[in-house]
DOZA-428164 format. One record per residue (C-alpha): residue in one letter; z, y, x. Coordinates in steps of 0.2 Angstrom, whole numbers, plus 5000, padded with zeros to 4 digits. Layout:
BEGIN
aZYX...
END
This chain:
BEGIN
x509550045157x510049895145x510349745150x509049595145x510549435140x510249395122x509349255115x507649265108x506949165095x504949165088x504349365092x503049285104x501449345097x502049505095x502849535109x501149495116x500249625104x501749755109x501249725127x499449735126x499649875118x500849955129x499749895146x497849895139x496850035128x496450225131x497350315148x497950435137x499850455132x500050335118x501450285105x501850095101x502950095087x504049935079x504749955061x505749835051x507249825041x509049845048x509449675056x507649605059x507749615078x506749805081x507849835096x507949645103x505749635103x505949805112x507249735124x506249585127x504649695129x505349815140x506149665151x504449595153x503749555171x502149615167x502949785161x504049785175x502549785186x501349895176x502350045175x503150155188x504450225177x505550135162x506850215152x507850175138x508650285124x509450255110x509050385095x510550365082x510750435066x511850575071x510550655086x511050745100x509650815111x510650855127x511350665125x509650595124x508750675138x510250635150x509850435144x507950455146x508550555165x509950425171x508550285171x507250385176x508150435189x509850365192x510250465209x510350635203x511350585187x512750685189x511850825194x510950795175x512750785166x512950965171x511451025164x511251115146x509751045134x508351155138x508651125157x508650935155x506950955146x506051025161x506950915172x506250775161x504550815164x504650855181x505350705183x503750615173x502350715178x500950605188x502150445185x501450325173x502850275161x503650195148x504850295136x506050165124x506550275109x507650155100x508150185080x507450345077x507750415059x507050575058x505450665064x506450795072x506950705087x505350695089x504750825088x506150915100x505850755113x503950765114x503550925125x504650835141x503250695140x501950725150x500050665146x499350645163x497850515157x498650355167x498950235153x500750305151x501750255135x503050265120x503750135114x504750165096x505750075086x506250145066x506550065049x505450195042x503750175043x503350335036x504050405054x503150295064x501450375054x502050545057x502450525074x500550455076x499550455061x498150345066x499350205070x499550025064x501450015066x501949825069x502849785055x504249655059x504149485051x505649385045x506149215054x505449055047x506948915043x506648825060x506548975069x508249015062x509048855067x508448855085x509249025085x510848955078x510948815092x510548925106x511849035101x513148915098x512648835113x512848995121x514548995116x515048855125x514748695114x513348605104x514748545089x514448395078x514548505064x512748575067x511948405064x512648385046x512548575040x511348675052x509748665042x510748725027x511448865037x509848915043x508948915028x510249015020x510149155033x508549215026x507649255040x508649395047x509049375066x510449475064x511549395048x511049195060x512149305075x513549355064x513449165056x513449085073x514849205081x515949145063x515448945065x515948965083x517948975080x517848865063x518348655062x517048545051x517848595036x517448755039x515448745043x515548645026x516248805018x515048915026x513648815021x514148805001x514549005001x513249065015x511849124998x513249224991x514249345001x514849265015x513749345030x513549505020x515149525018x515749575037x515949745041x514449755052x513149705038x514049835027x514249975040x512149955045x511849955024x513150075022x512250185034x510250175028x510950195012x511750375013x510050425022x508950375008x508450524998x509450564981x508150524970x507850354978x509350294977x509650234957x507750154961x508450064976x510350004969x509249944954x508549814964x510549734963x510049674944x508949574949x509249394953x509249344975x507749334981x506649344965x504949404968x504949544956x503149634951x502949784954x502249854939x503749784930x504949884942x503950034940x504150024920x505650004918x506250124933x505150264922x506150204905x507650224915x507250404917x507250384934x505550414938x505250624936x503450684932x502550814945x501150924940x500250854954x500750654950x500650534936x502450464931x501450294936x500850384953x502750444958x503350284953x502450194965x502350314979x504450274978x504150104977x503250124995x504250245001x505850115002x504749965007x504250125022x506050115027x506149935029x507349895014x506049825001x505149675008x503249645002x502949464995x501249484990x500149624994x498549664983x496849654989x496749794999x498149924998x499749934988x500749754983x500949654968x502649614971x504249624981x505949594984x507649624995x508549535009x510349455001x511149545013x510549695002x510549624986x512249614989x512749784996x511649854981x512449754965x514249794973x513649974976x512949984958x514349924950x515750034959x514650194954x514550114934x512450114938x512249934931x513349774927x512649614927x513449444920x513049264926x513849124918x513248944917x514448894901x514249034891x514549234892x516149314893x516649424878x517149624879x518849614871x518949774871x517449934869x516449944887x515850094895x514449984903x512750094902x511649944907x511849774908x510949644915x511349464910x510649284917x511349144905x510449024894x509549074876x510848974864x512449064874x511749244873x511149204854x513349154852x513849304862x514749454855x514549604866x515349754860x514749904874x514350054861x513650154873x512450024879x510650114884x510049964893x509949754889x508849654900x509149474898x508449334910x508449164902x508949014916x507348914911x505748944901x506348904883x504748954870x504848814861x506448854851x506649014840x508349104840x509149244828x509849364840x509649504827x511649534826x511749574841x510849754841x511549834827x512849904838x511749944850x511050104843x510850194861x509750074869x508250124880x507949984888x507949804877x507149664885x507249484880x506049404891x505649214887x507049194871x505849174856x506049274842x505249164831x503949214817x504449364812x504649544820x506549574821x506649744808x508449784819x507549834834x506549964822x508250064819x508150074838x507550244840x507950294857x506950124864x505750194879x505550004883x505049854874x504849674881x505049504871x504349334867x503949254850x502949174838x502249314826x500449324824x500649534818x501649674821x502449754805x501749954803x503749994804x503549974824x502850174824x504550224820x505050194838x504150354841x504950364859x504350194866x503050204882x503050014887x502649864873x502649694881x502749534870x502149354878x501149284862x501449094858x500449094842x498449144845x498049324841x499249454839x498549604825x499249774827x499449894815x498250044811x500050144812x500050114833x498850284835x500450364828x501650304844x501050454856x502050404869x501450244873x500950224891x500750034894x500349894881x500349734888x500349574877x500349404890x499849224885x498549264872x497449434867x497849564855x496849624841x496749814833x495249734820x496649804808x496749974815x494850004814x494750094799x495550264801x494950274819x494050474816x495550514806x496850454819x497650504834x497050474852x498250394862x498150534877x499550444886x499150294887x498950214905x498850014907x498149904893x497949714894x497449614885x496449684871x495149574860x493649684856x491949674847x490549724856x489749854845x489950004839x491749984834x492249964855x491550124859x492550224845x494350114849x494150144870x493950334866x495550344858x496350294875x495250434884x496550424899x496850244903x496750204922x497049994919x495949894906x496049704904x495049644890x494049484882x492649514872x491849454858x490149434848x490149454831x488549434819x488349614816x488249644836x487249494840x485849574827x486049744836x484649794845x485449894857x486449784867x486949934879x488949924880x489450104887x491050144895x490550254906x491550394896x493450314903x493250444920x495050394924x494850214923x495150124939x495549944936x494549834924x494349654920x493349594909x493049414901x491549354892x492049194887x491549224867x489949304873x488349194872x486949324873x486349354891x485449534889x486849664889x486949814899x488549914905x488650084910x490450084921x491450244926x491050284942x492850304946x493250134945x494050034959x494249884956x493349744946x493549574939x492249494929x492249334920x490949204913x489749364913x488049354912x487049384929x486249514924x487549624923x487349634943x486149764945x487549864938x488949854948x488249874965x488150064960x489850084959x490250234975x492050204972x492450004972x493449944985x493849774975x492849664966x493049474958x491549384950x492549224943x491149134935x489149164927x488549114909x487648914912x485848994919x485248884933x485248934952x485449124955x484749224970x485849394976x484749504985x485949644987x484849804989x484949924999x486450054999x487549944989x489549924987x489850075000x491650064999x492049894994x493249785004x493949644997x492449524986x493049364979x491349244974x492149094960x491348974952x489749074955x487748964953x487249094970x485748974979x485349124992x486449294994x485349395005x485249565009x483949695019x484749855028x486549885029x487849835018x489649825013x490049935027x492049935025x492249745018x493849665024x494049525015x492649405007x493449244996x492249104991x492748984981x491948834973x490148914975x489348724976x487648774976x487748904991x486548875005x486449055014x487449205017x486749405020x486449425039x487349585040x489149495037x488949455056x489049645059x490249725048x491449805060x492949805047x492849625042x494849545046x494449375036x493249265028x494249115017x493148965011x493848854998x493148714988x491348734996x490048595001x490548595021x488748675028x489548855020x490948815032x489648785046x488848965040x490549045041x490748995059x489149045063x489549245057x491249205068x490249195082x489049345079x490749455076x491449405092x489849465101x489849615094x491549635100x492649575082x493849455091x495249465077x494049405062x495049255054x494249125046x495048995034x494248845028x495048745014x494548585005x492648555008x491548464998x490348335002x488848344990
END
């Protein structure tokens, strides 16, 4: 049984949901589980769970086990036995594994007990421990710690593993003092440099330890040291961090791994999108495609399968499932760039003064390089066999063009070329045309077209380009580039009024997955360009009235014919009429609309598969009423209300059955709210923001009516009221 001496810091509320989850609920055998990245203080909650008085009174039996990497059943059950029962243990040692088993159960039966089962990796153990607990229906328990919470799902699929939070700075600085304290002296040290300290640890209970056992034996000289190296590798650079990455690392699947030691080119802790890991992982080759699964699909199911195993943290999740971006501990980010490098994966070059030249030809595949604009533009980089360049500039620096077109004549094997902020200035470069192999594509610049030549690049799949000069035209030549799978053009919209023409003679672009953001006429013309992208799953689009559509009589826009479609936005900014109609895919998910006409309503609630949906402003119509009707928005749970002219949002029947999360924002003239938000079982949170304060009276008021139908864990969030 372990021993309960170490100190805790923060962990309070969830060691009070572990412990009502562990003493309340169903009588029948249950599973508990804890899942968070190595270091992150999995087995120190447990420890102080399992040492709780409460627990101590509420269970007859407690044992402990700890379930390494390298599993041995026999040794196992002989743990779980010596605590369960601690007289007949060396009558135990002498059994074999199947006899251990049933003297497990035995042992359990008609006891109500709690079972520790402390870093388990693989569903096996699990598996082969399971038949020696007993469900005798008397609230008995298992309690199990993983970094993977894929396990944790396995091991109980209807679960809601508590997923581990990282330490906030002050947190971390308590936990410094205590231990130093611990150690026999509060040193004067701590008052100059322990905030710095702190903050530098990140979070991570485990790297503030290692700090405090390394501050422990230094002078004042050295606590400075520590505090001026602690962000780079000082911490992650003991043999213990290593040996815990070392050893989560060799368990992570083949194919993972590249995706995984790709994360060391990025810079520490940068909050890296997702889409953009997945892109580039898929130019990188990778990302391999399934029968069953997109390349998008597989790219993202690996992207959850390492933040599953508690080495990818979320920073931001989306709506409802999935997250917008992410990012790895320092401890990490250092164990990958170092592991990267020694395996010739990826360099990556930092200098504040300028970058260092290759004297001599480099076998450097990819390279990743953080400097200022003006010093890569001087730079002379001589790796032949370069397939990937993904320069980071220090600061935004739009406003100055730079010539960096010398720099790729050499670079002829390229795959992966992007330039982020440096401006290109006015004009397409023609060098990156000769770069045939190009899967990737990402720069900044002034240019108002792109020249036809850019269909010579007939491998590329991703296009990105932040626009600093209105409109961008493409060439009719893009229904040429077959490959393409996302088109993305930030800061202002592209046009294809150019490569309308030839649209029956041309190409559909089948592969195409993500657009954003396209400039289209309402008309006929919309219609015949969205067909040539039959497959595209996300849509971002303004759109515009021209005299030939506002004459039209039909004023039915259809999109229904984009089945695959799942994400759409739409902005009608440029749209003054009020009577359009839209036919939507009913496979759409997700939906943002903004400056639309009202009427479009009666139209959306329809939808059987929307879970998310944004309405961010109303054409100028006077005060609107919303009577959802009945059998709307079956599936939606996240709805954000902006900027919206609702009076009364009313509703008769049931609604929104699985809403989550309802956002309103800056609804001034909003006086009532549907009845049936007091009922919705599913509903976690209700933010206000921007509102007259009687909406934040009305709020409180469906608080109340959820907690007497039981909802006790509905938050509500009320920020900057308006007085009217």
């Amino acid at each position: 049984m372990p021993t309960f001496n170490q100190v805790v810091v923060g962990f309070r509320d969830e060691a009070g949901q572990i412990i009502y989850q562990l003493t309340k609920g169903s009588g029948e055998l249950d599973v508990v589980s804890i899942v968070g990245m190595p270091g992150l203080g999995r087995t120190t909650l447990a420890n102080k769970v399992y040492h709780d008085p409460m627990i101590i009174c509420h269970f007859h039996i407690r044992a402990w086990c700890c379930i390494s990497q390298v599993y041995g059943k026999k040794d196992v059950l002989f743990q779980i036995l010596a605590c369960s029962d601690p007289l007949d243990s060396d009558e135990y040692s002498r059994m074999d594994a199947d006899d251990l088993a049933i003297s497990l159960y035995h042992c359990l039966k008609g006891h109500r007990y709690l079972l520790v089962l402390d870093d388990v990796w693989d569903i096996e153990a699990w598996n082969a421990l399971k038949v020696s607990f007993p469900n005798d229906a008397n609230g008995s328990r298992i309690l199990l710690t993983s970094r993977i919470s894929k396990l944790a799902l396995e091991v109980k699929p209807a679960s809601k593993p508590l997923h581990l939070r990282q330490l906030t700075d002050d947190e971390c600085l308590e936990l410094l003092q205590k231990k130093l304290v611990e150690k026999g002296g509060y040193p004067p040290a701590l008052f100059l440099y322990g905030k710095h300290i702190a903050k530098g640890c990140k979070g991570l209970p485990l790297t503030v330890v290692i700090t405090a056992e390394i501050l422990a034996n230094l002078e004042q000289d050295g606590w400075e040291e520590i505090a001026e190296s602690l962000s780079s590798d000082t911490v992650s650079g003991t043999e213990h961090c290593k040996s815990i990455l070392e050893l989560s690392y060799k368990h992570v699947h083949h194919y993972l791994k590249p995706c995984l030691l790709y994360f060391g080119a990025f810079q520490e802790d940068q909050e890296i999108p997702i889409w953009r890991l997945m892109r580039l992982w898929i130019a990188e080759g990778f990302v391999q495609k399934t029968q069953v699964k997109s390349l998008e699909d597989t790219a993202e199911d690996n992207i959850m399968d390492l933040i599953g195993r508690s080495l990818v943290i979320v920073d931001k999740p989306k709506s409802t499932s999935g997250v917008k971006t992410c990012r790895i501990h320092d401890l990490l980010h250092e164990f990958c760039l170092r592991k990267a490098t020694e395996e010739n994966l990826l360099k990556l070059r930092r200098d504040d003064a300028g970058l260092p030249k290759f004297d001599k030809p480099s076998n450097t595949r990819r390279l990743f390089i953080y400097s200022k604009a003006k010093h890569f533009q001087k730079s002379r980089l001589f790796c032949p066999l370069l397939t990937s360049l993904v320069v980071t500039t220090q600061s935004e620096e739009y406003g100055t063009p730079y010539n960096v077109s010398s720099i790729f004549r050499i670079f002829k094997l390229l795959r992966v070329l992007d330039l982020g902020k440096i401006n290109l200035g006015f004009v397409f470069p023609g060098e990156i045309m000769l770069l045939v192999q190009l899967r990737y594509l990402a720069f900044s610049g002034n240019m108002n077209h792109i020249p036809s030549s850019i269909a010579n690049l007939w491998n590329l799949e991703t296009f990105i380009l932040k626009s600093l000069h209105g409109s961008l035209f493409l060439p009719d030549t893009v229904w040429n580039m077959q490959t393409l799978r996302c088109l993305c053009v930030s800061g202002k919209f592209f046009d294809l009024s150019l490569a309308k023409d030839n649209l029956d003679s041309s190409s559909d672009l089948c592969n195409l997955d993500t657009i954003s953001a396209l400039e289209l006429d309402l008309g006929q013309s919309m219609g015949k360009i969205m067909k040539k992208f039959p497959n595209i799953r996300k849509l971002k689009c303004s759109l515009r009235e021209t005299e030939k559509s506002c004459g039209d009589r039909n004023k039915i826009v259809a999109m229904d014919f984009l089945r695959r479609l799942e994400s759409l936005k739409l902005s009608f900014y440029r749209v003054k009429e009020k009577d359009y109609e839209f036919s939507f895919p009913m496979n759409l998910k997700k939906l943002t609309l903004e400056a639309f006409p009202w009427s479009m309503i009666s139209s959306i609630g329809s939808l059987p598969n929307l879970e998310v949906l944004k309405l961010l402003g109303t054409k100028a119509g006077g005060e609107e009423i919303w009577n959802m009707a009945e059998g709307e928005f079956p599936k939606l749970k996240f709805l954000k209300l902006e900027l919206l002219c609702i009076v009364r949002w009313t509703c008769s029947g049931d609604h929104l059955p699985c809403l989550q999360k309802l956002v309103l924002e800056s609804c001034l003239n909003l006086e009532e709210l549907p009845s049936c938000l007091g009922e919705i079982p599913t509903l976690e949170l209700i933010q206000v923001h921007r509102c007259p304060g009687h909406v934040g009276s009305l709020v409180q008021e469906i608080k109340e009516e959820q907690m007497n139908w039981g909802n006790v864990n509905l938050k509500i969030l009320v920020l900057d009221q308006r007085r009217l």
